[in-house]
Structure formats: C-alpha cells, structure tokens
C-alpha positions in Angstrom: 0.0 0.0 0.0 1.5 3.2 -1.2 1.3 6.4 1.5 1.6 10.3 0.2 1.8 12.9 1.4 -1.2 15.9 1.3 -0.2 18.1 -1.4 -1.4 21.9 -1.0 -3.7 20.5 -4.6 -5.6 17.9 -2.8 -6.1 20.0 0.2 -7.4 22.8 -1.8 -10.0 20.2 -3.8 -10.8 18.9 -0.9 -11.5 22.1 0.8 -13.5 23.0 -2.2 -15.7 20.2 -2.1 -16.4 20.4 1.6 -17.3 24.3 1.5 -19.3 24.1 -1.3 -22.2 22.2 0.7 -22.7 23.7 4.1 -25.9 22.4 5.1 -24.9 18.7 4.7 -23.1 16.6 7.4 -19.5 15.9 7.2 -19.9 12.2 5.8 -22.5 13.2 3.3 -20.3 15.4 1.8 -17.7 13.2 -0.3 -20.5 11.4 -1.3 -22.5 14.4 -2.9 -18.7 15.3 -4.8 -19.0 14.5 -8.8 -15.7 14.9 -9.1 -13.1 11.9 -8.0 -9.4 12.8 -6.9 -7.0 10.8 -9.1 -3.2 10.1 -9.6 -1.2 10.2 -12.5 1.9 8.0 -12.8 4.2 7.8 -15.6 4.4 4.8 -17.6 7.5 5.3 -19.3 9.8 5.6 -16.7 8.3 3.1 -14.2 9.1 0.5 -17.8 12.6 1.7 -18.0 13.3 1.8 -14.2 13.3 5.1 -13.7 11.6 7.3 -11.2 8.0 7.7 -12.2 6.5 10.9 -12.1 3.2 11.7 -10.5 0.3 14.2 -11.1 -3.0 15.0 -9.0 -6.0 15.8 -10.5 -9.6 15.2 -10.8 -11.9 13.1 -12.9 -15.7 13.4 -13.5 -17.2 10.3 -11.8 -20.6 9.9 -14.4 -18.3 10.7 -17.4 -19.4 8.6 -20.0 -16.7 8.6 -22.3 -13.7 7.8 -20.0 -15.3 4.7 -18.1 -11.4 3.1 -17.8 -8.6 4.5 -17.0 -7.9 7.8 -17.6 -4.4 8.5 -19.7 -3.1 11.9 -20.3 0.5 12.9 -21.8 2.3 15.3 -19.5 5.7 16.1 -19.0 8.4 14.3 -17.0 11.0 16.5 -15.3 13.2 12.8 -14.7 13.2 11.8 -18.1 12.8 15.1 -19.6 10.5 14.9 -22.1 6.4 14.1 -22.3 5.5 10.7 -21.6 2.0 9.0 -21.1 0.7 8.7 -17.6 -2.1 6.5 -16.7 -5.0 6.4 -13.6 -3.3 4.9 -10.2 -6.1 2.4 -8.4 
C-alpha cells in the first residue's frame, strides 16, 4: 500500500468540495462530490526503471466517455520529455 503525502492541490480540492455544501453533514459530503481525486503515474519511466513521475487531478465520476482508466500525456521533469501517464487504483 502506497502512502503520500497531502499536497497543498488535494487540500485545496478537498477544501472546495467540503465548502461548497454547508448544510450537509461531514460524511454526506464526499458522497455528494461528482468529481473523483485521481493520480497520475508515468508509464514510461516506471518500464525503463526510472523514477516515475506523478500528477494530482480530478476526474468526472458519471463521465461517459472515459469509463477506464484515464491517460493523459504530461511532462516528466526525470526523463525530460512528455510521456504518457495513466490512472493509479
């Protein structure tokens, strides 16, 4: 099982999502989110051996046209160049 670290991005979506519903309870209201946090890890580099870089982001949770993974090309600052990086479970 893989531990991070809070970035100041994931404390700021998360902030968002829990003031934007003030009148529900605290554990209603991640379930009333759309929006899924989701990280992004380089493909490339984890193949070669390499450290992996990793993105945070968001993902639409009733999004119809990306019902897999979700793959996005962004840059690598280890390898230097853009590379594909794919959905973490």
């Amino acid at each position: 099982m893989l531990t991070y670290k809070m970035t100041w991005k994931m404390r700021f979506l998360l902030t968002k999502a829990t003031n934007s519903v003030k009148c529900a309870p605290a554990s209603q209201q991640f379930a009333i989110m759309p929006r899924d946090i989701i990280i992004l890890e380089c493909t490339e580099a984890k193949a070669e051996g390499k450290t992996p870089s990793r993105y945070v982001t968001t993902r639409n949770k009733k999004s119809q046209r990306t019902p897999g993974r979700l793959e996005k090309v962004k840059f690598n600052p280890y390898l230097k160049r853009r590379t594909l990086h794919r959905e973490m479970r």
